[in-house]
C-alpha positions in Angstrom: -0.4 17.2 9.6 -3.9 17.6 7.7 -7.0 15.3 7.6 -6.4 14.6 4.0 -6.7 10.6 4.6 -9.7 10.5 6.9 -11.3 7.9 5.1 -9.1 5.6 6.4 -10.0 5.7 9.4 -13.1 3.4 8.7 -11.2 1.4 5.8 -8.3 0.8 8.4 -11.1 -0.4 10.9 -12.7 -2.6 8.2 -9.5 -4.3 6.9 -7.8 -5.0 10.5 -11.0 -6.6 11.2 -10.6 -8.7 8.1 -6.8 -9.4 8.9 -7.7 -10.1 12.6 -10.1 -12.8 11.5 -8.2 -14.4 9.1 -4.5 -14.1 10.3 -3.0 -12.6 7.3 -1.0 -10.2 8.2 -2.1 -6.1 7.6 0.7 -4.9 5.6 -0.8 -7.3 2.4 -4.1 -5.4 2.7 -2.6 -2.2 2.9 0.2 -2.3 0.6 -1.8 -2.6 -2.3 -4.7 -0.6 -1.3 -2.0 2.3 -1.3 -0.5 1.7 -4.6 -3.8 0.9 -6.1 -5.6 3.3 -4.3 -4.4 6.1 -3.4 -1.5 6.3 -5.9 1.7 6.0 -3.5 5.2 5.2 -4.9 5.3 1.1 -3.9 8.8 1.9 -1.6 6.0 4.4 0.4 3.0 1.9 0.4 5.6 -0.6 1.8 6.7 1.4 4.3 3.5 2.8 5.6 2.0 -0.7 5.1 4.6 -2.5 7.3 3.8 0.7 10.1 0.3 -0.6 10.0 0.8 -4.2 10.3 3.3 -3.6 13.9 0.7 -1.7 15.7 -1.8 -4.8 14.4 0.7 -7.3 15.4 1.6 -5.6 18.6 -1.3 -6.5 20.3 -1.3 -10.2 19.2 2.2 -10.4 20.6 1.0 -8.7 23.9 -2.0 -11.7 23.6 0.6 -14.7 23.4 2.9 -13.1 26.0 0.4 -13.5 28.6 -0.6 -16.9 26.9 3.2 -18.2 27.3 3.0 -19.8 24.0 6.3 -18.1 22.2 8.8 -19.8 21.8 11.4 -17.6 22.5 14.8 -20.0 21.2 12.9 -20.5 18.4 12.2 -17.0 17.5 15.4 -15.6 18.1 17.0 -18.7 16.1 14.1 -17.2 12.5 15.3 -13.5 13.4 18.7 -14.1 13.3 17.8 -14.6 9.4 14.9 -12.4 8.7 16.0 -9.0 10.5 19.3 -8.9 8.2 17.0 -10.3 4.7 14.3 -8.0 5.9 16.9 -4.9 5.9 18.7 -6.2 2.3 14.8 -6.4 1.1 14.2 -2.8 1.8 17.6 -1.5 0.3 16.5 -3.4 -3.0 13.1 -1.7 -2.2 14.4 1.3 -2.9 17.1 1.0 -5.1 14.3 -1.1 -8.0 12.1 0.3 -10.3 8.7 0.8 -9.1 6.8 -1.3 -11.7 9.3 -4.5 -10.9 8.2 -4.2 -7.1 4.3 -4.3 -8.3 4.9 -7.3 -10.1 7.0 -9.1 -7.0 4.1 -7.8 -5.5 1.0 -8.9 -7.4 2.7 -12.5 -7.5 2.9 -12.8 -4.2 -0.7 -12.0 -3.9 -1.8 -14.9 -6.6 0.9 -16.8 -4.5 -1.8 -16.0 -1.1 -4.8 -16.0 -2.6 -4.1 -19.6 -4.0 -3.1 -20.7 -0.8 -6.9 -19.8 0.3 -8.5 -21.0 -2.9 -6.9 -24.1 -2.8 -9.2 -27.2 -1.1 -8.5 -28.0 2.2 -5.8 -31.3 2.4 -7.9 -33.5 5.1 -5.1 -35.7 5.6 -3.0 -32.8 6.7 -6.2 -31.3 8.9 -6.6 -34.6 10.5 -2.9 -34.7 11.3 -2.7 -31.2 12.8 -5.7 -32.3 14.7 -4.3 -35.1 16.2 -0.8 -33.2 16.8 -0.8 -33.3 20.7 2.9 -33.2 20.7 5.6 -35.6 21.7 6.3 -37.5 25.0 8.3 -35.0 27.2 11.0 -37.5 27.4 12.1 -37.4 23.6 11.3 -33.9 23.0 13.5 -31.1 22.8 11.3 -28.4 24.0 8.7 -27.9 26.5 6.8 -24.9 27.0 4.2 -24.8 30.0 1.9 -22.0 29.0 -0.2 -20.0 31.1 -2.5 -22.2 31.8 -0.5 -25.0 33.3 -0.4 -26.8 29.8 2.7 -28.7 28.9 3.5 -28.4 25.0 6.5 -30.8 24.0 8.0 -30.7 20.3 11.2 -31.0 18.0 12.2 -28.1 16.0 13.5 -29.7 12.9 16.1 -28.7 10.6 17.3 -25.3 11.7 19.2 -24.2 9.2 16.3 -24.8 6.8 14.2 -22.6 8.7 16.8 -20.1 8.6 16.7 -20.1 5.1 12.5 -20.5 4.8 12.1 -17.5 7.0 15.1 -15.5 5.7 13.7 -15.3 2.0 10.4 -14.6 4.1 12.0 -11.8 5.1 13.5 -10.6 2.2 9.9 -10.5 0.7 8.5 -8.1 3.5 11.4 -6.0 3.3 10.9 -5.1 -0.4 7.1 -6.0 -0.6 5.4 -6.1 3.3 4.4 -9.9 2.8 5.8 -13.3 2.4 7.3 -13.5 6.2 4.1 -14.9 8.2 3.8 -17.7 5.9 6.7 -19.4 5.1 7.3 -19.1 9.1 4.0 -20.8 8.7 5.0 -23.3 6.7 8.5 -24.4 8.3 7.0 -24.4 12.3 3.7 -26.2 11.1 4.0 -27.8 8.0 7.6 -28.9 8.1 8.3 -29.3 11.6 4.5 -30.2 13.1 5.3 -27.7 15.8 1.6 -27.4 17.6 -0.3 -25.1 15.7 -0.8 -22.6 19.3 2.9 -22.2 19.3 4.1 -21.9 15.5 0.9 -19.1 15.3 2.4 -17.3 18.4 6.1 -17.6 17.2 5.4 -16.5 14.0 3.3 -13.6 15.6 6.3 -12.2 17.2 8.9 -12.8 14.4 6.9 -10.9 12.1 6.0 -8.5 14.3 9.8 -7.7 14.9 10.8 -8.2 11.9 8.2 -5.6 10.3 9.4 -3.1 12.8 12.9 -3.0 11.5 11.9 -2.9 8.2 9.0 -0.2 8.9 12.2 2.0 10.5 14.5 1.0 7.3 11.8 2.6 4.9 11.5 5.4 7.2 15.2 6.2 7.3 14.9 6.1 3.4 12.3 7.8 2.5 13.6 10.3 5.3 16.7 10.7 2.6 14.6 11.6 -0.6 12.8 14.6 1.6 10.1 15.5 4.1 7.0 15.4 1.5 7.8 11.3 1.7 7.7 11.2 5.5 5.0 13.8 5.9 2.8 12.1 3.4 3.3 9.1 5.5 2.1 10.5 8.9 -0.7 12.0 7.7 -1.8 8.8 6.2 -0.9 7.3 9.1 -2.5 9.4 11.7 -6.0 7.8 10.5 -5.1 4.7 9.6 -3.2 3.7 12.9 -6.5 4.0 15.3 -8.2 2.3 12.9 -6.1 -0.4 12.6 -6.1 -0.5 16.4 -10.3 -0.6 16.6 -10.4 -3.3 14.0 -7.8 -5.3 16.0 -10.3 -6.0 19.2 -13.0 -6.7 16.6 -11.4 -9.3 14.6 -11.8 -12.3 16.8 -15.1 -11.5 16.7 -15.5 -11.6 13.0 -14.1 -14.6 13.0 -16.4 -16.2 15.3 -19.4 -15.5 12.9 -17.7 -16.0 9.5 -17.5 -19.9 8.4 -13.6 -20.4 7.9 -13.9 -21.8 4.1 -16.1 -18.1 3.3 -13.4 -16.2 4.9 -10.8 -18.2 2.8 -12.4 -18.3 -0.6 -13.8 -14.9 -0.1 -9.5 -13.7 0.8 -8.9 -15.8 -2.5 -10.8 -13.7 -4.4 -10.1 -10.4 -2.9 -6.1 -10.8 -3.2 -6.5 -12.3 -7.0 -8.4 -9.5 -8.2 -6.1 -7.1 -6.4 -2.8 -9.3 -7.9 -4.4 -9.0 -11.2 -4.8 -5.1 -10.7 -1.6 -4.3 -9.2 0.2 -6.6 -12.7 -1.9 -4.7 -14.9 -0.9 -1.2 -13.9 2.6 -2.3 -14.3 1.9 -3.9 -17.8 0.8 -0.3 -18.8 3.9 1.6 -17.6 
């Protein structure tokens, strides 16, 4: 181990902060910020990215355990699909050419930032508002959460959601991001699931999910040596307790950051960072 990465240690606080306040998931900061950054192969970025985003995620799953807001049926019905895509995505991850993965990469970035630069749709804010859930009687699920409040929804289509969140998972396999928003977009969008329990679910399918993966990589980068793996913990053994810090002061952030600044100002960061990462693989 060396102290070669130490400077990551405030950028890890400063970017789980970010990811924290905004609910996008670590590895999508990180990721790039190695390739771009500090030069890492993008099968190494991934794999130290989607490190990152578990210890981050860990302690939102703790959060929503005590909550009693997962939906455990429901997550274990979205990881029958996305553990096996997430495992095929890291396989491809290291089996394609590096400059192939920037570009899956960078267009899934435009792919985020335009989902934060786009204006907000009122009539669908006014209906996730009004989403109080359905009367007990007809739903299929209840949960009654920690604080003796009964949440009662449908789960529709299943085996689209296996398929939504199984290309999800594909993508954070080979490229650390995609999985937390289509989830996302199936539990909320598509199914009107209340917004407290699609967040948590999510939470702890990605969470999951990115730990498989984050041991896949491992085990492959394990294969081509120990320079891969050691360049990994020592990047690792600064970012980590940062990532941790930044964490507890997220919620925070958010509190004092209006919600359209955070989202134009993500739009931004993640299309000049697309833009970069398409670029550098233009030139190769």
């Amino acid at each position: 181990m060396s102290v070669e990465f130490w400077y990551m240690l405030p950028i890890g606080i400063v970017i789980a902060t970010i990811a924290m306040a905004s609910g996008v998931g670590g590895a999508t900061f990180f990721s790039p910020l190695f390739i771009l950054g500090l030069g890492l192969s993008p099968e190494l970025a991934v794999g130290s990215g989607l490190v990152v985003e578990v210890f981050g995620f860990g302690s939102g799953v703790y959060a929503y355990v005590k909550k009693q807001l997962i939906d455990y049926r429901v997550g274990g019905m979205l990881l029958s699909a996305t553990v096996p895509a997430a495992i095929a995505g890291v396989v491809i991850a290291h089996f394609a050419d590096a400059d192939i993965l920037k570009v899956i990469l960078g267009m899934g970035l435009f792919a985020v930032a335009m989902s934060f630069l786009r204006a907000p749709d009122e009539e669908m804010e006014a209906a996730l508002e009004e989403m109080a859930g359905e009367d007990p009687e007809a739903a299929e699920t209840c949960l009654v959460t920690a604080d003796d409040e009964e949440i009662c929804y449908t789960v529709c289509n299943k085996t689209e959601g296996r398929l939504i969140s199984g290309i999800g998972g594909l993508f954070l396999g080979m490229v650390s991001s995609g999985l937390g928003e289509l989830n996302g977009y199936f539990l909320l969008q598509r199914c009107r699931v209340p917004s407290s329990v699609s967040v948590a679910t999510s939470v702890f399918v990605v969470a999951i999910t990115a730990f498989i993966a984050s041991v896949g990589h491992m085990i492959q980068i394990g294969q081509g040596g120990i320079t891969g793996l050691t360049t990994m913990g020592n990047l690792l053994l600064f970012t980590v307790p940062g990532v941790v810090v930044g964490a507890q002061l997220g919620p925070m952030l958010a509190e004092r950051v209006p919600d359209r600044v955070m989202e134009v100002g993500l739009g931004l960061l993640f299309t000049i960072t697309a833009s970069l990462l398409l670029v550098e693989a233009g030139l190769h």
